[in-house]
N, C-alpha and C positions, 0 to 999 in steps of 0.2 A: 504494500500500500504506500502511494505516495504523500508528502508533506502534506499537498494540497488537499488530496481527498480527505484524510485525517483531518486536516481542518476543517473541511466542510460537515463532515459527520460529527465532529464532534464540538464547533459550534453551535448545530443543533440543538445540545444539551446543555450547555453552557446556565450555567445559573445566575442571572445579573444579580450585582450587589453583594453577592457574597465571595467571601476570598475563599477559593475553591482549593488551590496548590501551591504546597508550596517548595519550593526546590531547596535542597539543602546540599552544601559545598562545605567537609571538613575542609580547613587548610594547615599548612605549616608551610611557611617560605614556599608559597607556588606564584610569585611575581611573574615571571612567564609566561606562563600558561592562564593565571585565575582571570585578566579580562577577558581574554577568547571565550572562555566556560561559561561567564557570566551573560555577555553578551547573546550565544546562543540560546542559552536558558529564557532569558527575557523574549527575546526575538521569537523562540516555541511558543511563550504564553499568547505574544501580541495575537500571532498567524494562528494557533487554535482558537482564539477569542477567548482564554481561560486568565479568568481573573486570579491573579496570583503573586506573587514574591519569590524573590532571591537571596536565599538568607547563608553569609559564609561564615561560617563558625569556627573562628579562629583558635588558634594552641597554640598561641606566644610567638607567632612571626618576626622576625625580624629584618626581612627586606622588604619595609612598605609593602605588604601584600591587603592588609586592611584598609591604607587609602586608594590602593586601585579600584577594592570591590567599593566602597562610598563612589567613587569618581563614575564607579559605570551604573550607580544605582540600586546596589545589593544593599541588606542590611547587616551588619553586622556584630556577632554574638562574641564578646573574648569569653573564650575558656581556660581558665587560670589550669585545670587538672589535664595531663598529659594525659594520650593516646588518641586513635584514631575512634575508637566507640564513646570516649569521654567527649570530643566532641561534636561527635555525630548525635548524643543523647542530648545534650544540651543545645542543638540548633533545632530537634525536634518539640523540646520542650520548649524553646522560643518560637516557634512556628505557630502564624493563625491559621493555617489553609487545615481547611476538612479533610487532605490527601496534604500526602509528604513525599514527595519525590528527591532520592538520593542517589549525588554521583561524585565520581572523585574530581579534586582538579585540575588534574592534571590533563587535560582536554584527550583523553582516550577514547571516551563514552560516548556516543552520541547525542546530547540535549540536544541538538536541532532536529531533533527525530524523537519526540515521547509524545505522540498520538497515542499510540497501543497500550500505553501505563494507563492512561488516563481513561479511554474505554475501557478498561479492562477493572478498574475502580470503579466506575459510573455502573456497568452489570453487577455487582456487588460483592466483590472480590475484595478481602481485607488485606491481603499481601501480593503483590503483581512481582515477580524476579524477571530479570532479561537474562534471555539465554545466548551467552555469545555463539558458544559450537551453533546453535541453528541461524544467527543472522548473519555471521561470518566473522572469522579474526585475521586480521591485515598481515602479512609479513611482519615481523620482527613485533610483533603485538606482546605476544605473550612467552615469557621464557619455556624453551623444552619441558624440564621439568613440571612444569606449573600445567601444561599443555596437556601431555600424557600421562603423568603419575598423580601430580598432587591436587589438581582437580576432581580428576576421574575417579580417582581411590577414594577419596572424600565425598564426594555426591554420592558414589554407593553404600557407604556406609551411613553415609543422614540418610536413604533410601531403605537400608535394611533395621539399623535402628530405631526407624521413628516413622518411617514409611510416608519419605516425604515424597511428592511429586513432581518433583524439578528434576533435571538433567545437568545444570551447573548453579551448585550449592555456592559459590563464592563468587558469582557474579559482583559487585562492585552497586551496579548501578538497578534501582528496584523502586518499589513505591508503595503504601501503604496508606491504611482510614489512621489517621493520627490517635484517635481515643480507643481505637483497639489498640493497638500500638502498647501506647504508656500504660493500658491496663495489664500488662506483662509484667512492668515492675523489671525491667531489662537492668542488668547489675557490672557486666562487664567492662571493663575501662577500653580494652587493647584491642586488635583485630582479631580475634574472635567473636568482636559482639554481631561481626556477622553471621555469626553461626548461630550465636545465641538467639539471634530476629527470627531465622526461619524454623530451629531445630521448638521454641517455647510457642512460637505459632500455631505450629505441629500439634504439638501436645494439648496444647490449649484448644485445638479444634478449629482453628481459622481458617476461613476460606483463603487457599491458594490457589494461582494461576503462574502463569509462563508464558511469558511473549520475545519473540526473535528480539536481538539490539545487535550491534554491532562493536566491535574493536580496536581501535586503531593504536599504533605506536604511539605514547603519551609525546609530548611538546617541549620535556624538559631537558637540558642540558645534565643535570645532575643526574645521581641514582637512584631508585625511588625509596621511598621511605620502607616497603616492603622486604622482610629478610625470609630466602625462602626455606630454611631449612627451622630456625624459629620458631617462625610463626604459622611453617605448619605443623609443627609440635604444639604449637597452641589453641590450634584447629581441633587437632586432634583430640588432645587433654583434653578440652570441653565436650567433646562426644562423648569419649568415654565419661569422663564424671558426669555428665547428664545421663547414662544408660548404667546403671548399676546392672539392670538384668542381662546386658552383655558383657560387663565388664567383671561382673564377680557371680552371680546368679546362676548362668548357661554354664563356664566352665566350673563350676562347685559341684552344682547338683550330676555334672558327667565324672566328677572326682570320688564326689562319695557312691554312687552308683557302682563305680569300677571296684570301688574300696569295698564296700558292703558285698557283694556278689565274693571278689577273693577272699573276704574272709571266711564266708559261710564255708567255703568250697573246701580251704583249708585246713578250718576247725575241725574236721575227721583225721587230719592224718595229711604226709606228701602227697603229691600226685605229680601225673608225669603226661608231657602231652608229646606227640612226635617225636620220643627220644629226649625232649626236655624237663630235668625235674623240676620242680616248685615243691620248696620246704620250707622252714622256720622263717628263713631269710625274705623270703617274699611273702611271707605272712606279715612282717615289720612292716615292708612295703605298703602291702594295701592296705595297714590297720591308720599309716602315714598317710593313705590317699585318703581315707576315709576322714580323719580325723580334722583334715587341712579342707577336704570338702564341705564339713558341717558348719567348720569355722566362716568359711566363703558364703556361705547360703546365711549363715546369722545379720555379717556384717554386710551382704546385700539386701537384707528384709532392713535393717536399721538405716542403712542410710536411702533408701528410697523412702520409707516412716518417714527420718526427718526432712528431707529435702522437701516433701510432702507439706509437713508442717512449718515448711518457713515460705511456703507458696512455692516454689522453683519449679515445682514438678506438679500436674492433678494427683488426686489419690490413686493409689495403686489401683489395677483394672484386670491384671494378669488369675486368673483363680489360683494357682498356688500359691503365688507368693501375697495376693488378696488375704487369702486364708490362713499364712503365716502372721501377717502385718495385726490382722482383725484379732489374734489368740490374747489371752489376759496373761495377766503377771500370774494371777493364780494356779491358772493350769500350765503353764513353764515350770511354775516352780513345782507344780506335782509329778511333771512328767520328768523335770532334770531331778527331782531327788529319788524317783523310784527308777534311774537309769544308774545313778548311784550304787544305791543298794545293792544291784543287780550285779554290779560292778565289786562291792564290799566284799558279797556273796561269792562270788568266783575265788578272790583272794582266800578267802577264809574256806572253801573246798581244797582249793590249792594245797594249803597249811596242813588241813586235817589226813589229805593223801600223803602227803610229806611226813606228819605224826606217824603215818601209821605204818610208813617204814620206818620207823627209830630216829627219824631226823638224820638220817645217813645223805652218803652222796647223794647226789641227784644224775641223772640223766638228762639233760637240758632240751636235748630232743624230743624228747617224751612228755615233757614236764611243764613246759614256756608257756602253752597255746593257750592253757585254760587263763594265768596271767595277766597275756597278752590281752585276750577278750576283756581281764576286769579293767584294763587300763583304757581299753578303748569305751567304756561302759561309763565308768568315773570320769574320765574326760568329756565325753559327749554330756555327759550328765551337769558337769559343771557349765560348759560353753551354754547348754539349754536355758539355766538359772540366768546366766549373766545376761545374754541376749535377752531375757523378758523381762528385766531390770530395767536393763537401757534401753529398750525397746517401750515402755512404760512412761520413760523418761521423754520421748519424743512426741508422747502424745499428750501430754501435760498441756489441760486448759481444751479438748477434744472431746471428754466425756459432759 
């Protein structure tokens, strides 16, 4: 679709009177590039007919980049607190427009072309992303890495994580209903808080969409402020700490699984599969798998509970771990002190088989497994207790 038609469609809808959009430009020393950016930005609203602003929300520049955006008409926001989401958060909180459209500016993005954001708001869409792979990335646009590994790996996993519907999770340049938005409660300072927009949208239930944009090689002389090996470590981290059921949950419940099954199998005696034995040795093993897996499923039920209760996440949805989250303190503690006992029990069979050879040597072969089981008994039985403590502790002020 071209400029023109986009504007004729979507002057159509145009609302007079009210400030509809508004464009938001983090900056830090982009002298260069920030009138070009600006200028298009304004020049989109005129030719759409959308009543709107240009707001550049500054992080302590110091090449006169705040009187160029005055000089071309923008307003501008200082943001005393460093990072690229600290001031992206704060020109959106300065923002009147009922839509918030955000780009960098480094003049890459296309703003002479955000017809499609804006229709894409106006049908009822709470988050609109540009997807560069469908509208094209220019030569020398986008570093290799960034291209083939660290986008593509990342959009798949906000895809299998949270089951988002985009194809490029770190587009740049996006648009948004402002009072959905801030009702997020968005907390990241750095670039991740781009992750955090789409990955708590998600969650939250907000209507998303995807429209083509395009890419160009940015306009600056300098390097860009983006570090890539960083900051997609920072990507990342925020995935994962946002997804406890992938990050500790999935591989737990496959540890103690593995763990539980070796022990039962064990608890009789060796066994031997293809020529290979399994004895005492790999009984430590899986009582090690089992025991690291419980611990994993505790402190993934606790920290989805609390994330829960400080808003960052809705409540748990998943049925197992729902049903974990939901247990009281009381029946934890009934259940970790009679895994206990059971645990005491084995010890104290142990002893009396021991008494009842005279307290002579042992056979250690023969002798470990029943033990081994009270240890994994007592331990599961204590991890049970502590987790429905602190799990208790997370929902303080819930009941």
């Amino acid at each position: 679709m071209t400029l023109s038609n986009q504007s004729s469609d979507i002057s159509s809808g145009t609302r007079t009177g009210v400030l509809e959009l508004s464009i938001v430009l983090p900056c830090l020393n982009e002298a260069e590039t920030l009138e070009t950016c600006v200028r298009k930005a304004k020049r989109s609203l005129e030719e759409l007919g959308v009543v709107g602003e240009v707001i550049v929300a500054d992080n302590g520049s110091t090449d006169g980049s705040q009187d160029i955006a005055r000089a071309n008409g923008a307003r501008v926001v200082d943001v005393p607190r460093r990072g690229y989401g600290a001031a992206l958060m704060a020109g959106i909180e300065a923002a009147k427009g009922e839509y918030v459209l955000m780009a960098d500016a480094d003049d890459s993005y296309a703003l002479e072309d955000i017809g499609a954001f804006v229709s894409s708001l106006r049908e009822g869409n709470d988050l609109v992303m540009g997807n560069r792979f469908q509208g094209g990335i220019a030569p020398g646009a986008m570093p290799f890495l960034h291209r083939y590994l660290g986008n593509p790996v990342l959009s798949r996993l906000g895809k299998l994580f949270f089951r988002i519907p985009v194809g490029d999770f770190h587009c740049g340049m996006r648009a948004f209903r402002r009072d959905r938005m801030l009702e997020l409660g968005l907390r990241t300072s750095g670039m991740e808080f781009a992750s955090e927009m789409v990955v708590r949208s998600a969650l939250n239930h907000r209507k998303i969409a995807e429209v083509p944009t395009t890419l160009r090689p940015d306009g600056r002389s300098r390097a860009p402020h983006l570090r890539t090996w960083r900051d997609g470590w920072r990507h990342l981290r925020f995935l994962l700490a946002f997804s406890p059921r992938w990050l500790l949950y999935y591989p737990s419940v496959l540890l103690l699984g593995v763990g539980l099954l070796g022990l039962l199998w064990l608890s009789f005696g060796p066994q031997e599969v293809g020529g290979v034995g399994f004895g005492l040795q790999s009984m430590l093993g899986f009582a090690t798998m089992f025991v690291v897996g419980l611990q994993g499923v505790g402190l993934a039920v606790i920290a989805r509970s609390y994330a829960s209760h400080l808003g960052l996440l809705p409540p748990p949805s998943g049925r197992a771990i729902l049903r974990v989250a939901r247990a009281s303190l009381e029946r934890g503690l009934w259940i970790g002190g009679l895994l206990i006992l059971i645990g005491v029990g084995c010890f104290v069979g142990a002893l009396l088989s021991w008494g009842a050879t005279g307290f002579g040597a042992l056979d250690v072969v023969d002798t470990v497994r029943v033990p081994i089981l009270g240890m994994v008994f007592i331990v599961s039985g204590f991890q049970m207790i502590s987790v429905s403590f602190t799990l208790s502790l997370t929902k303080i002020g819930e009941d």
